[in-house]
DODREN-230648 format. One record per atom (N, C-alpha, C, O, CB): residue in three letters; x, y, z; atom name. Coordinates in Angstrom, 3 decimals, padded with zeros to 6 digits, always signed. Last residue first. Glycine has a CB too. Example, Ala and Ser with C-alpha at 12.3 -4.5 7.8 and 13.67 -1.06 7.14 Angstrom:
+-----+----------+----------+----------+----+
!   r !       xx !       yy !       zz !  a !
+-----+----------+----------+----------+----+
! SER ! +012.850 ! -002.250 ! +007.080 !  N !
! SER ! +013.670 ! -001.060 ! +007.140 ! CA !
! SER ! +012.900 ! +000.030 ! +007.870 !  C !
! SER ! +013.409 ! +001.138 ! +008.039 !  O !
! SER ! +014.084 ! -000.598 ! +005.725 ! CB !
! ALA ! +013.190 ! -005.690 ! +007.800 !  N !
! ALA ! +012.300 ! -004.500 ! +007.800 ! CA !
! ALA ! +013.200 ! -003.300 ! +007.800 !  C !
! ALA ! +014.236 ! -003.319 ! +008.465 !  O !
! ALA ! +011.308 ! -004.473 ! +009.046 ! CB !
+-----+----------+----------+----------+----+
//
This chain:
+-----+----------+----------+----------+----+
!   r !       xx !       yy !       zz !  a !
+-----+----------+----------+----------+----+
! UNK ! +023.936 ! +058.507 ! +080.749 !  N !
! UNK ! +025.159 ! +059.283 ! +080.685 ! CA !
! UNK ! +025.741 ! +059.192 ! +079.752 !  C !
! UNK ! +026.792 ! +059.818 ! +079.616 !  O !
! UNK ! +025.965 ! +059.130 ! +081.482 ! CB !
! UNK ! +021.535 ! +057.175 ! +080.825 !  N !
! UNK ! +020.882 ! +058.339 ! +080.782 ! CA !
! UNK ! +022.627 ! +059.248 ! +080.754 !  C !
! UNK ! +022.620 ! +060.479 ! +080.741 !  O !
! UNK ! +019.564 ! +058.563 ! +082.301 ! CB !
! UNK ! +022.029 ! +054.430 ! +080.421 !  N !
! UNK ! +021.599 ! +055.436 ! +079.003 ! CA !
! UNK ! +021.133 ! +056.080 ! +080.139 !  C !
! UNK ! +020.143 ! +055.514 ! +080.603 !  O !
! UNK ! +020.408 ! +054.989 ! +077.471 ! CB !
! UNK ! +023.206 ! +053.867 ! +082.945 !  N !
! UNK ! +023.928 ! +053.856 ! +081.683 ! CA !
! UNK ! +023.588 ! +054.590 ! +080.640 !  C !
! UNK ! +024.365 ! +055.271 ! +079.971 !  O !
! UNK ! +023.975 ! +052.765 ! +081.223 ! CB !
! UNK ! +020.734 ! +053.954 ! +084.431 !  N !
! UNK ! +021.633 ! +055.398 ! +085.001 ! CA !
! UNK ! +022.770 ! +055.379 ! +083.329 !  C !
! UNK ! +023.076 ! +056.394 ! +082.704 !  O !
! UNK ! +022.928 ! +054.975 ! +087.194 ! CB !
! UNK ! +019.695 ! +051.192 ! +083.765 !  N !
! UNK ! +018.690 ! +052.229 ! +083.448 ! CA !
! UNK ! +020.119 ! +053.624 ! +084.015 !  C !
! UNK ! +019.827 ! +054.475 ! +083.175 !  O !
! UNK ! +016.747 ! +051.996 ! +084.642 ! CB !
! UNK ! +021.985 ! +048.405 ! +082.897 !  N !
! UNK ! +021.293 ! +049.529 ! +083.922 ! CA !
! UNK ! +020.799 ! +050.717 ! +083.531 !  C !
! UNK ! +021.574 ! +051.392 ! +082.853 !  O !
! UNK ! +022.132 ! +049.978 ! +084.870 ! CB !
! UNK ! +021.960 ! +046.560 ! +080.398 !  N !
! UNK ! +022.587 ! +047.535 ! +081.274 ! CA !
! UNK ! +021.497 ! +048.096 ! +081.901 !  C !
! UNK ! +020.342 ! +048.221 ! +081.493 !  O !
! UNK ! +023.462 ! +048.570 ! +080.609 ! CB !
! UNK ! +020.254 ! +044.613 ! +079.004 !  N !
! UNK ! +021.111 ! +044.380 ! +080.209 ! CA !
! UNK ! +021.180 ! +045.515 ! +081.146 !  C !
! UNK ! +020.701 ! +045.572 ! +082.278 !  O !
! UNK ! +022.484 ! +044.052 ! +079.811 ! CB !
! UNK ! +019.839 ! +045.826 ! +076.910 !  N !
! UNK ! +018.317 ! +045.777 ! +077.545 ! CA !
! UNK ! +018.995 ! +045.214 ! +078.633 !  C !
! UNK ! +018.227 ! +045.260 ! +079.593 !  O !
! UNK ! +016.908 ! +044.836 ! +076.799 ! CB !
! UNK ! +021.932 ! +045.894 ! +075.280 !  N !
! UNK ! +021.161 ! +047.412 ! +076.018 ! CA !
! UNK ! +020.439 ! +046.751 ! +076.552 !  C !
! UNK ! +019.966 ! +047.672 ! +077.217 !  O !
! UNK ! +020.356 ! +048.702 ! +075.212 ! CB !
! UNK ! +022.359 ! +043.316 ! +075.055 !  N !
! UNK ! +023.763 ! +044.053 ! +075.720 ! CA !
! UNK ! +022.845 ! +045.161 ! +076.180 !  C !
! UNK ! +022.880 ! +045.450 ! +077.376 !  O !
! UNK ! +025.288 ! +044.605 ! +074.549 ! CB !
! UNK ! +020.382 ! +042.424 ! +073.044 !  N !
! UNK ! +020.592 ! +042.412 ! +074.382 ! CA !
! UNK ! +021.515 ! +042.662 ! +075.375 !  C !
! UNK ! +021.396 ! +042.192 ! +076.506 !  O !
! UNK ! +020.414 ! +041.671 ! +074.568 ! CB !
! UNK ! +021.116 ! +043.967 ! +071.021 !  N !
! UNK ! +019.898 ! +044.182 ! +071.427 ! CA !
! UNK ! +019.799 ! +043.563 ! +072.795 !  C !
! UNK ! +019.158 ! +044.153 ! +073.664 !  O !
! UNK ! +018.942 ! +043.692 ! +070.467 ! CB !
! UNK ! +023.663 ! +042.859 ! +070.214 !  N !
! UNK ! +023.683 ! +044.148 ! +070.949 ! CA !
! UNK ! +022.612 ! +044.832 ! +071.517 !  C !
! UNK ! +022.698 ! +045.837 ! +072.222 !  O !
! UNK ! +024.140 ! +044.977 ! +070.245 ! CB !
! UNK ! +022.755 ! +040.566 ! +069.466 !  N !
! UNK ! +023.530 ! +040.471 ! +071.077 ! CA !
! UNK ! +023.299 ! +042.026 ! +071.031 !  C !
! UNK ! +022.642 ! +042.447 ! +071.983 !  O !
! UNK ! +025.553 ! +039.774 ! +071.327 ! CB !
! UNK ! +020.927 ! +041.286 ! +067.576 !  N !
! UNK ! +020.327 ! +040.487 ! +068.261 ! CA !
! UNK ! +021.556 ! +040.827 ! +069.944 !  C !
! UNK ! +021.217 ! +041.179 ! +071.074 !  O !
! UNK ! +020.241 ! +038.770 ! +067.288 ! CB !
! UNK ! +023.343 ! +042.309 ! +065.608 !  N !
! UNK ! +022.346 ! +042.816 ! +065.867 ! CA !
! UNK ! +021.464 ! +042.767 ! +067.326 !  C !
! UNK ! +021.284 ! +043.740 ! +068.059 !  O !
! UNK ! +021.817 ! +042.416 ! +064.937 ! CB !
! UNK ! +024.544 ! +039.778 ! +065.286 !  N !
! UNK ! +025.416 ! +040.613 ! +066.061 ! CA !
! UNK ! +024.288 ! +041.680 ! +066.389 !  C !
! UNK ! +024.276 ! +041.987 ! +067.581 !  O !
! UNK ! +026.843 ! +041.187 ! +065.233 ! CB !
! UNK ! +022.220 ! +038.404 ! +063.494 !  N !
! UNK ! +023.151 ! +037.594 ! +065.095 ! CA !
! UNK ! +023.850 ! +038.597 ! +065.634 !  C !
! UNK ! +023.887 ! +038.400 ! +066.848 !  O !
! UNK ! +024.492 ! +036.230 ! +064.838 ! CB !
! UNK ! +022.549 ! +039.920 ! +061.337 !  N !
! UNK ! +021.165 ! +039.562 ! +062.132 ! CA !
! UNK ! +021.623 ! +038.910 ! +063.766 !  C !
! UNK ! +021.180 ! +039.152 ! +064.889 !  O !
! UNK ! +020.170 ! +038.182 ! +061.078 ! CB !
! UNK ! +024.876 ! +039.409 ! +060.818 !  N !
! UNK ! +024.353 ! +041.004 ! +061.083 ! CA !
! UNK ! +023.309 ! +040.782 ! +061.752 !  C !
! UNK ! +023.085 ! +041.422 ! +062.780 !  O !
! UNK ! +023.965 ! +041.987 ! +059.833 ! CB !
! UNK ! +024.553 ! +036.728 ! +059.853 !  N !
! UNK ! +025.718 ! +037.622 ! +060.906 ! CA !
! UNK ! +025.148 ! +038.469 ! +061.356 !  C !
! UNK ! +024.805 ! +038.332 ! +062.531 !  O !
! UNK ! +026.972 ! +038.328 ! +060.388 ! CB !
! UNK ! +022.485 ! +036.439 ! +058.058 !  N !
! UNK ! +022.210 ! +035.988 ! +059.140 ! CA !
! UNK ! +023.568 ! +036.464 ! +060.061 !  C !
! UNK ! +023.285 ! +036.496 ! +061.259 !  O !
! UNK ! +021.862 ! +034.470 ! +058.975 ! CB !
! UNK ! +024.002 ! +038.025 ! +055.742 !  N !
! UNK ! +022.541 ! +038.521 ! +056.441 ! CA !
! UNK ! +022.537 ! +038.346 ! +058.023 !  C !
! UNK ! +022.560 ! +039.188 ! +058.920 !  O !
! UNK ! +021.185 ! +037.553 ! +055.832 ! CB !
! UNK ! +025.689 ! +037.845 ! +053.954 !  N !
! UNK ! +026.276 ! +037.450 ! +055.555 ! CA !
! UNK ! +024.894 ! +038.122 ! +056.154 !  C !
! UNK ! +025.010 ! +038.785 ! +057.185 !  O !
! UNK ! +028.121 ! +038.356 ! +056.227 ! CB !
! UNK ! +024.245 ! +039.180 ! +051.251 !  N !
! UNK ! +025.182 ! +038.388 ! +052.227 ! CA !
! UNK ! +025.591 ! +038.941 ! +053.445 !  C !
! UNK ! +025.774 ! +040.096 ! +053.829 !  O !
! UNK ! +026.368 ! +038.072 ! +051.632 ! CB !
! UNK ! +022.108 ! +040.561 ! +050.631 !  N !
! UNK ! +022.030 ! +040.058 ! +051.508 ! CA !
! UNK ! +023.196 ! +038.798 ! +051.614 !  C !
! UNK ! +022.942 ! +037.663 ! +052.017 !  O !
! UNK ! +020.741 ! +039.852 ! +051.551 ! CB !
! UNK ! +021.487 ! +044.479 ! +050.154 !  N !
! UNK ! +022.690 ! +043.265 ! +050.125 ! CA !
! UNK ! +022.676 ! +042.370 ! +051.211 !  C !
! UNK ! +022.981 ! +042.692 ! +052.359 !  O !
! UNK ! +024.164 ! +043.820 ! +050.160 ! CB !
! UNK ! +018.750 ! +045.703 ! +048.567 !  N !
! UNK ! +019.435 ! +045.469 ! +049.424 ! CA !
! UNK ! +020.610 ! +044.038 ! +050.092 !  C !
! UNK ! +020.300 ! +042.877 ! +050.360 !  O !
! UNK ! +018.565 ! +045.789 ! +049.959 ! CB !
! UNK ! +019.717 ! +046.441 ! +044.993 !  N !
! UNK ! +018.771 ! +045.710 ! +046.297 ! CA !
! UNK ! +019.569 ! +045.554 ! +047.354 !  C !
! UNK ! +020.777 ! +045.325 ! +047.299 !  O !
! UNK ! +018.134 ! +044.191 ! +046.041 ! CB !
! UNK ! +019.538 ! +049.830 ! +043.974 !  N !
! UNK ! +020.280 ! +049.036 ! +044.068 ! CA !
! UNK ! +019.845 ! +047.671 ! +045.025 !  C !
! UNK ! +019.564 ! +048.108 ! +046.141 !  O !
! UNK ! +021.303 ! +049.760 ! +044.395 ! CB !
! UNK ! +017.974 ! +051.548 ! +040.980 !  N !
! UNK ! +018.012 ! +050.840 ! +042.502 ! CA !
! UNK ! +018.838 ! +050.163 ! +042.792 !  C !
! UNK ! +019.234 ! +049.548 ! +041.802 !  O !
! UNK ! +017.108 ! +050.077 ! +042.884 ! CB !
! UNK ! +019.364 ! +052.994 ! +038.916 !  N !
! UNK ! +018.759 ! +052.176 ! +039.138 ! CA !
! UNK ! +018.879 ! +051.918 ! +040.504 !  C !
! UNK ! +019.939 ! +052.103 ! +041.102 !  O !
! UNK ! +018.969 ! +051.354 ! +038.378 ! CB !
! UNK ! +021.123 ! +054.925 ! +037.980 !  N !
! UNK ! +020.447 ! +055.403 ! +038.046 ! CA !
! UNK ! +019.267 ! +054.647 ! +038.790 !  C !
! UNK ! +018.322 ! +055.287 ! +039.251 !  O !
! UNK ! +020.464 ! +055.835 ! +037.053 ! CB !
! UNK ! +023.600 ! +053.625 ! +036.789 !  N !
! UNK ! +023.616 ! +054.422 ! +038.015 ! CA !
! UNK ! +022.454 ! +055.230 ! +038.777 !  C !
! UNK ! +022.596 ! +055.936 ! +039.775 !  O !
! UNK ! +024.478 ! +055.275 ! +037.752 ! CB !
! UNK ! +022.307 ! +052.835 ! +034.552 !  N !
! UNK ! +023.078 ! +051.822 ! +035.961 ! CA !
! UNK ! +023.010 ! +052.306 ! +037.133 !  C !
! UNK ! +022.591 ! +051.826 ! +038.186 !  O !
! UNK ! +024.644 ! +051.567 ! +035.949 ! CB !
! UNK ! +021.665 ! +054.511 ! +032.916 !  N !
! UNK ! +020.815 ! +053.704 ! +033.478 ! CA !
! UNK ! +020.998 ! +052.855 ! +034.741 !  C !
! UNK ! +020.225 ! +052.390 ! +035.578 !  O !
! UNK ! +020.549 ! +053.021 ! +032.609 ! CB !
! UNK ! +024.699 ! +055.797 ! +032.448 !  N !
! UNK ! +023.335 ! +056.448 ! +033.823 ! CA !
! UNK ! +022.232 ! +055.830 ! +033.919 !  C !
! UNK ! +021.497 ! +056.220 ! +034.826 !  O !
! UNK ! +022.625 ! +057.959 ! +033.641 ! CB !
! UNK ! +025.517 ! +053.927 ! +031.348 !  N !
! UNK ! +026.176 ! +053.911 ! +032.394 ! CA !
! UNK ! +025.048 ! +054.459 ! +033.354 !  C !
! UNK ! +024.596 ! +054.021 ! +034.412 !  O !
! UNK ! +027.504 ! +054.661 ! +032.271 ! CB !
! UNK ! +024.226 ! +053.424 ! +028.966 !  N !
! UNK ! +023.835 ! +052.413 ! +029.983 ! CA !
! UNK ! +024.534 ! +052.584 ! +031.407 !  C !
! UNK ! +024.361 ! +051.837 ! +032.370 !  O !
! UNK ! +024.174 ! +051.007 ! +029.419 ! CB !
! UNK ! +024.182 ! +055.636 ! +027.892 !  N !
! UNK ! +022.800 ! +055.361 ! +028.418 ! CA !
! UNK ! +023.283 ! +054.410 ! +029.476 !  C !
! UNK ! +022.907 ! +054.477 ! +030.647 !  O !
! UNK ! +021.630 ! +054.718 ! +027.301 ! CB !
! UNK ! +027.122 ! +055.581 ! +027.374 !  N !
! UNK ! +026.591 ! +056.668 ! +027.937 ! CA !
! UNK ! +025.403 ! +056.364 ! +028.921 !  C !
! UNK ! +025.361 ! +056.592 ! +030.130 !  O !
! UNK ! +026.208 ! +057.534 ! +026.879 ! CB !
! UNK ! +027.100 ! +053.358 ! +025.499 !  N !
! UNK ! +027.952 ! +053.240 ! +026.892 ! CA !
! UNK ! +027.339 ! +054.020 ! +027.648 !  C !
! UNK ! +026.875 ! +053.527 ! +028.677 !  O !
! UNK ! +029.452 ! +053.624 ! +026.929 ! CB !
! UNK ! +025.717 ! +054.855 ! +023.375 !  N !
! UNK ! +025.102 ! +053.892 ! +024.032 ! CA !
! UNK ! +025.633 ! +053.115 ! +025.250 !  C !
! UNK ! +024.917 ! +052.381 ! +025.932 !  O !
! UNK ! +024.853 ! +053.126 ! +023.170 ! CB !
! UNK ! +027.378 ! +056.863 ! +022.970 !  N !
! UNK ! +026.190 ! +056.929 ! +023.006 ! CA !
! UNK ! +025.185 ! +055.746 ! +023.878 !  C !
! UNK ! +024.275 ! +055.858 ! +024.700 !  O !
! UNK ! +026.001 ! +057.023 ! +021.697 ! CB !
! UNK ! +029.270 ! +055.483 ! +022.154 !  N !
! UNK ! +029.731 ! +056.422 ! +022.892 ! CA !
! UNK ! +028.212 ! +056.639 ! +023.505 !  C !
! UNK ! +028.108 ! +056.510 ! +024.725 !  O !
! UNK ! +030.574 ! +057.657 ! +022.091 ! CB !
! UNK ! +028.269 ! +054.216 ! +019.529 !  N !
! UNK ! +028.805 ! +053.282 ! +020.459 ! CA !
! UNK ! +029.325 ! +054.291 ! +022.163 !  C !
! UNK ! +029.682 ! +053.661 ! +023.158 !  O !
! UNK ! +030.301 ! +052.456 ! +019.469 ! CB !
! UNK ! +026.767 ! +056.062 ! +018.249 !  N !
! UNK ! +026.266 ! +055.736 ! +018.384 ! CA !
! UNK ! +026.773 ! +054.485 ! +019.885 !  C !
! UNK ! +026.079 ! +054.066 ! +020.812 !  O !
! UNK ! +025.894 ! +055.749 ! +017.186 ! CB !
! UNK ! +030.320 ! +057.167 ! +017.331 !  N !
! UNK ! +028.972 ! +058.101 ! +018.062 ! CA !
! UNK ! +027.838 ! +057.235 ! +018.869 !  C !
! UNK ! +027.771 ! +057.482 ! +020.073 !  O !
! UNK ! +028.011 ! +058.949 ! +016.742 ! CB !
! UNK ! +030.985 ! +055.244 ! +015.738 !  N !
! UNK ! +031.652 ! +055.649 ! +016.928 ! CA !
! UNK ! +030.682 ! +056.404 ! +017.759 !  C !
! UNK ! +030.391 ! +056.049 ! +018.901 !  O !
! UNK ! +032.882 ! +056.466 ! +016.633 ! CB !
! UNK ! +029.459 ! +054.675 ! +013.820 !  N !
! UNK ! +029.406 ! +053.439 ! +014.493 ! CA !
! UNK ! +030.165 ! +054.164 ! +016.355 !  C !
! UNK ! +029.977 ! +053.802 ! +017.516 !  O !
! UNK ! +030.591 ! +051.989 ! +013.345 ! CB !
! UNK ! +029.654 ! +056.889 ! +012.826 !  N !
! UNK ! +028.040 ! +057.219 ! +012.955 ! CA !
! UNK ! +028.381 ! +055.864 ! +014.139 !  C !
! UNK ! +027.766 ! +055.871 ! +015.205 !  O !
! UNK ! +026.608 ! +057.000 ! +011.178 ! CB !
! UNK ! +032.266 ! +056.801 ! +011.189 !  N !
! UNK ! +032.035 ! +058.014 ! +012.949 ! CA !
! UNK ! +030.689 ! +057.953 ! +013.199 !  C !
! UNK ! +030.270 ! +058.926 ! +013.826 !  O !
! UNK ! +032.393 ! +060.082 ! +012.854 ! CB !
! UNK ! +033.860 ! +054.768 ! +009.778 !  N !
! UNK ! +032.484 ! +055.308 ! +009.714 ! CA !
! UNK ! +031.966 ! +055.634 ! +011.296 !  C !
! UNK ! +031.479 ! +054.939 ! +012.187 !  O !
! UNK ! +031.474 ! +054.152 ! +008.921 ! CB !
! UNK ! +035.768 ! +054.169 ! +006.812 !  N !
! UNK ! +035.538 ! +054.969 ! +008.112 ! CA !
! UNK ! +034.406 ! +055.227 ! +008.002 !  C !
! UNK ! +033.779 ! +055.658 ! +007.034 !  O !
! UNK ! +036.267 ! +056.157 ! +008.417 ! CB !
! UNK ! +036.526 ! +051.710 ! +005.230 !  N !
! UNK ! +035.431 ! +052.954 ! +005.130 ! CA !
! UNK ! +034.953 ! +053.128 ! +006.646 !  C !
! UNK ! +034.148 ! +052.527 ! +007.358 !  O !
! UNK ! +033.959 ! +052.571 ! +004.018 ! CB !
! UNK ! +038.834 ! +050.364 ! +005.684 !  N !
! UNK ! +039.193 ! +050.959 ! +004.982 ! CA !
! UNK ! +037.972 ! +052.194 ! +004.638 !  C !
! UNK ! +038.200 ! +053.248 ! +004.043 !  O !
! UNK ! +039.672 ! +050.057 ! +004.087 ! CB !
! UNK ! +038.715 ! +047.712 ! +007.462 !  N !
! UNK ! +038.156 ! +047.621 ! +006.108 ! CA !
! UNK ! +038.517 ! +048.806 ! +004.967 !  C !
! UNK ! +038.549 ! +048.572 ! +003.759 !  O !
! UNK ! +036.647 ! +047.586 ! +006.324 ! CB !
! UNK ! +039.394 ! +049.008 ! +009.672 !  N !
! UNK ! +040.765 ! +048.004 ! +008.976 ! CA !
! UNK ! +039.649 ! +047.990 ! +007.703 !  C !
! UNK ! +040.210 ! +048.516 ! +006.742 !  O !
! UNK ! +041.408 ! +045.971 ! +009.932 ! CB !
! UNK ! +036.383 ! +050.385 ! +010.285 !  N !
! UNK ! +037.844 ! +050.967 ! +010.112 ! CA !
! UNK ! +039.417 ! +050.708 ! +009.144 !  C !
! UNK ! +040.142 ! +051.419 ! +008.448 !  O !
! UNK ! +038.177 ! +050.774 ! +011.291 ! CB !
! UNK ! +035.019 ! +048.608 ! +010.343 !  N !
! UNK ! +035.179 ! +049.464 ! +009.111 ! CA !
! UNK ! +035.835 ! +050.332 ! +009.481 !  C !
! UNK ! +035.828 ! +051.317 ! +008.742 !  O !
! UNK ! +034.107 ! +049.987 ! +008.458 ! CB !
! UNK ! +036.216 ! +047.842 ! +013.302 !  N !
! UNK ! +036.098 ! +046.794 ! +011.856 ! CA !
! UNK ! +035.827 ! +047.623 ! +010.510 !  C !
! UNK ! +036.483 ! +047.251 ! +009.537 !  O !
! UNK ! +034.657 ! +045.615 ! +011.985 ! CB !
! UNK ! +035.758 ! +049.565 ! +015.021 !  N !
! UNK ! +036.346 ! +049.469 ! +014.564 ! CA !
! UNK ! +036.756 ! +048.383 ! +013.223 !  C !
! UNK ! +037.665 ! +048.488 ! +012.400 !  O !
! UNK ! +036.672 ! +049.649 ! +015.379 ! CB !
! UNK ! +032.255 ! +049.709 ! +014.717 !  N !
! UNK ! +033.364 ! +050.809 ! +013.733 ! CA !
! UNK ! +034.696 ! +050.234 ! +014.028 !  C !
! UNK ! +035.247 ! +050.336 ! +012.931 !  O !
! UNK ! +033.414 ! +052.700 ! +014.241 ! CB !
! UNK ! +031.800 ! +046.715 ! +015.432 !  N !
! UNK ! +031.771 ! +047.450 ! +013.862 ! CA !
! UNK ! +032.181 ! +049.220 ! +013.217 !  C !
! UNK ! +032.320 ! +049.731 ! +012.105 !  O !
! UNK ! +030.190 ! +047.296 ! +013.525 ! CB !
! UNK ! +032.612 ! +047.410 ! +017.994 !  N !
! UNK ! +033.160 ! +046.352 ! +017.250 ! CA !
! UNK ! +033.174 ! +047.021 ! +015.879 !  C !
! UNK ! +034.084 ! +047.637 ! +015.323 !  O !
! UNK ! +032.328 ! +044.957 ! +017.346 ! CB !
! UNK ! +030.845 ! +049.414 ! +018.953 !  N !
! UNK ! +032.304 ! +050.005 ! +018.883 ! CA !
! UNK ! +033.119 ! +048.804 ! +018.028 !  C !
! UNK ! +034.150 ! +049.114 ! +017.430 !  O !
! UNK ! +033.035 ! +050.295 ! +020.607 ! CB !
! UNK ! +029.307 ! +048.367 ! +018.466 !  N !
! UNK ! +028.583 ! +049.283 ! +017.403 ! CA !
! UNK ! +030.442 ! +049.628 ! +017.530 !  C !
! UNK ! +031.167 ! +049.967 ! +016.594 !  O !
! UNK ! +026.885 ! +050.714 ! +017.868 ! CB !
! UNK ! +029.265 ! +046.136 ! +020.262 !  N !
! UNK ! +028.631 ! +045.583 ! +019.470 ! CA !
! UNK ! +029.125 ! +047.094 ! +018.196 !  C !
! UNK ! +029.264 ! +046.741 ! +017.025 !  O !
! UNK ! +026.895 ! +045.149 ! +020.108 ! CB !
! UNK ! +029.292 ! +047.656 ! +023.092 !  N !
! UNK ! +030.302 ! +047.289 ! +022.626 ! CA !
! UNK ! +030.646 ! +046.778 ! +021.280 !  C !
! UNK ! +031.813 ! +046.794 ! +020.887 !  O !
! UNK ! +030.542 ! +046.659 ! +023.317 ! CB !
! UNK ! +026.942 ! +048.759 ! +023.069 !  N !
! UNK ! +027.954 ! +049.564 ! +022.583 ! CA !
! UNK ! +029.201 ! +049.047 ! +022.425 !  C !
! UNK ! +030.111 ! +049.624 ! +021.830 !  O !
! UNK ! +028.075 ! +050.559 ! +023.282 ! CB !
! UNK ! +025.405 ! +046.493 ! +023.752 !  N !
! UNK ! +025.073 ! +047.197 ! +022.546 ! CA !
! UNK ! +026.207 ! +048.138 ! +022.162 !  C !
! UNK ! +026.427 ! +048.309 ! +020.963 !  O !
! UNK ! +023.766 ! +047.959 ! +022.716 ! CB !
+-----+----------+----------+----------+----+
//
């Protein structure tokens, strides 16, 4: 949308009838959509899932290996 309002002011611009309502409104509407963006959830990122899930898994069994005196130093 703001790129759409920044098109048509600059286009009545070379046309020759300046018009700062197309600039405002296009500033305006970058604005919303930036803090709507930033404002939104983000989902949780599932590439390379099953890696993390596999390196996860060995280090779950690397602790349940070691010796009970290891986690207590």
């Amino acid at each position: 949308m703001g790129c759409g309002l920044l098109f048509l002011f600059i286009g009545s611009t070379f046309a020759g009838e300046f018009s700062i309502l197309f600039l405002l409104f296009a500033a305006a509407a970058f604005f919303l959509g930036f803090m709507f963006h930033r404002l939104s959830p983000h989902p949780e990122p599932t590439r390379f899932s099953t890696i993390r899930k596999m390196r996860q898994r060995s280090r779950d069994r690397k602790e349940d290996k070691r010796p009970e005196d290891d986690h207590e130093k």
